[in-house]
N, C-alpha and C positions, 0 to 999 in steps of 0.2 A: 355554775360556769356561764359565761357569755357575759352580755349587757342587756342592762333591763332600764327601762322605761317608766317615773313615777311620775305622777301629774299629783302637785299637789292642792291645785284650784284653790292656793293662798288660804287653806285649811290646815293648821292642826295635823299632823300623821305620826304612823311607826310604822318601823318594820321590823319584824319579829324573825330570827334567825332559830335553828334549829337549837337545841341545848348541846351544851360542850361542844360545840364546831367553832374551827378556829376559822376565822373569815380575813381576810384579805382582800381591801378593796379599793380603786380609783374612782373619783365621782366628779361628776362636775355640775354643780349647778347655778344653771341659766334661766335668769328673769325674764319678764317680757319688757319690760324697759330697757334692758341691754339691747333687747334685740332690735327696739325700736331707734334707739341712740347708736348702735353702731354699726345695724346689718340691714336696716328696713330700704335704707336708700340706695345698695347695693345693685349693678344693674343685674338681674338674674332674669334671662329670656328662656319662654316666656316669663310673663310675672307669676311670682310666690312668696303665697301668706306665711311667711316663716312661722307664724305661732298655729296652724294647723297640724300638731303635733300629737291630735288626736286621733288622725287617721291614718300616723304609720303603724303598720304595722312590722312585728317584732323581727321576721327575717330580711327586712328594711334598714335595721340600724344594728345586724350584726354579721357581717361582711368582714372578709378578713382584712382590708384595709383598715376597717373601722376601731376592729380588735389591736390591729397595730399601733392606729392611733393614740388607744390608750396604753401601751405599752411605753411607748416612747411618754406619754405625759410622768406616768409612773417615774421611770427613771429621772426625769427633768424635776419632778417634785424630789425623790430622794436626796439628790446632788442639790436642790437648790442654786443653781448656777445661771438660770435663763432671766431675762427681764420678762416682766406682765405682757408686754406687747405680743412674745412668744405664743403665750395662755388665749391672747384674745383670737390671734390667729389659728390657733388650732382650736378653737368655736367657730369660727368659721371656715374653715374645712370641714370638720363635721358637718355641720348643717346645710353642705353643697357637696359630701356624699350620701346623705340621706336625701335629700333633692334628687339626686343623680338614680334612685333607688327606689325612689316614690314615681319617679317620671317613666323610666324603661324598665318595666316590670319583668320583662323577660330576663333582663340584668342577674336581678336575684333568685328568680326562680331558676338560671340556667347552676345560679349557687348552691340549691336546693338539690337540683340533681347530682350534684358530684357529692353533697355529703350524706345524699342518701344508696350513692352508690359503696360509699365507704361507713354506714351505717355498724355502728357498734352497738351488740345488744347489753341488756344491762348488765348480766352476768360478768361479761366481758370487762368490762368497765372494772368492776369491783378488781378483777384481776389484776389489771392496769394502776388501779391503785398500790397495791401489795408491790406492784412492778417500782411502781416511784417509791413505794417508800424505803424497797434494799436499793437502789439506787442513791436517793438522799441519806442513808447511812453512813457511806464511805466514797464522797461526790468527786473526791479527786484522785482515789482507785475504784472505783465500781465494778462490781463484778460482770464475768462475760456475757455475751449476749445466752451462750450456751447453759450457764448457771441461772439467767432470765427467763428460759422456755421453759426449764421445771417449774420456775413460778408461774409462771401463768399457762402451764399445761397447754401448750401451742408453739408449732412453729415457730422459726425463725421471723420468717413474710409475715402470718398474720400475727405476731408480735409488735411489730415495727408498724404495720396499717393502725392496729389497734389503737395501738399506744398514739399516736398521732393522729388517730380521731376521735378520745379522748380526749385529749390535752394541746390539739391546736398546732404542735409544734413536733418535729422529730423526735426519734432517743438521743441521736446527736446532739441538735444543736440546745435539744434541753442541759445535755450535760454542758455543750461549749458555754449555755447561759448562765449555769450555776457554777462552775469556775471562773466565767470572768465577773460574777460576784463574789467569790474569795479572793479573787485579784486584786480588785476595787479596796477590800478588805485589809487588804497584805499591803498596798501603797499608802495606806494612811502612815503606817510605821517608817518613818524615813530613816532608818536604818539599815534598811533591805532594799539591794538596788534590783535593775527591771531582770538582771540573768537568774540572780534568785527567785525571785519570784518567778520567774519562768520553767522552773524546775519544781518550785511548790509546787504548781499546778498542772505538771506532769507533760509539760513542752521538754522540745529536746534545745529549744535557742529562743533566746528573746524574740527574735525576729515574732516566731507562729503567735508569741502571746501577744505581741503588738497590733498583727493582723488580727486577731482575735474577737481583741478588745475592742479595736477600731467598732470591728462588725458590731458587735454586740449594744456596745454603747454610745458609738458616734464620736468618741475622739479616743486618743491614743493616752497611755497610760501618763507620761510625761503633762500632756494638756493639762491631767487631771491632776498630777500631780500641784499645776503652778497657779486652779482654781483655789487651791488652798493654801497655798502659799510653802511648800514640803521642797 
């Protein structure tokens, strides 16, 4: 989990993944002649060496903005829907909230303290896992939070911290993310209008799946639907 950092000093590399793990990943990479052709002339006060990329360090470039950021590229790659310009501009966003992160240290170290306030040991974790996977069993009736705490032999509360400092994100809106990915799903079929689909997904009215979806994805189900032409 997180984001990680390869330099490949325009050598040859790999990267070796554990055996049988299923990996899921966004990546971007970024030349030094991009950087110099489209970000060097950039005005950033004071000045910075953009290709000094060897002295961020890791709780530098993994700020929860940053994680967002690639979340939103993730879906924009899925959909394929954005022009290049998009792509160029969130490289540079990135690379002026790593700026932002390398300059006022206290920034990310004040990051450091809140997720070591909500520090989950490993055990836990494993738990959290077992937690997601009866959850992604049956993602549009999941079981209750009460039939949750048996699994992970805990509370309600530290259910809910855990799981969200495992995985970044709520039990909620993890589930709200993985239904408005069966949504996404469900409107490919233009057979099925947005009330249907709002009741697949266990809404009581188009409306909640529209706000939803909005949330989750940045446009409304319709939008997406007229990217494709449905």
């Amino acid at each position: 989990p997180g984001i990680y950092l390869v330099q490949t000093g325009r050598q040859p590399f790999k990267i070796v993944f554990g055996a049988d793990a299923p990996i899921w990943f966004t990546s971007i990479w970024l030349f030094d002649n991009y950087i110099h052709a489209h970000l060097q002339d950039k005005p950033v006060e004071p000045s910075y060496n953009f290709t000094e990329y060897d002295v961020w360090q890791f709780s530098q470039y993994n700020t929860p903005d940053i994680l967002l950021l690639f979340e939103q590229l993730k879906y924009a790659v899925r959909i394929a829907s954005v022009p290049l310009m998009y792509y160029e501009n969130k490289i540079g966003e990135l690379l002026a909230l790593i700026i932002r992160n390398v300059r006022y240290e206290w920034f990310w170290k004040r990051q450091l303290q809140e997720e070591r306030r909500h520090y989950v040991t490993y055990q836990n974790k494993k738990y959290m896992f077992l937690v997601k996977a009866e959850l992604d069993k049956n993602i549009l009736n999941p079981p209750s939070i009460k039939q949750l705490t048996v699994v992970a032999g805990m509370g309600a509360t530290k259910l809910r911290q855990c799981f969200k400092g495992t995985f970044g994100i709520t039990m909620d809106e993890y589930l709200r993310q993985e239904k408005m990915k069966e949504a996404m799903r469900l409107l490919s079929n233009d057979d099925l209008n947005i009330k249907n689909i709002a009741a697949a997904v266990g809404y009581k009215n188009s409306s909640q799946l529209i706000a939803n979806f909005k949330k989750v994805h940045g446009f409304t189900p319709n939008e997406f639907r007229k990217l494709f032409g449905l």
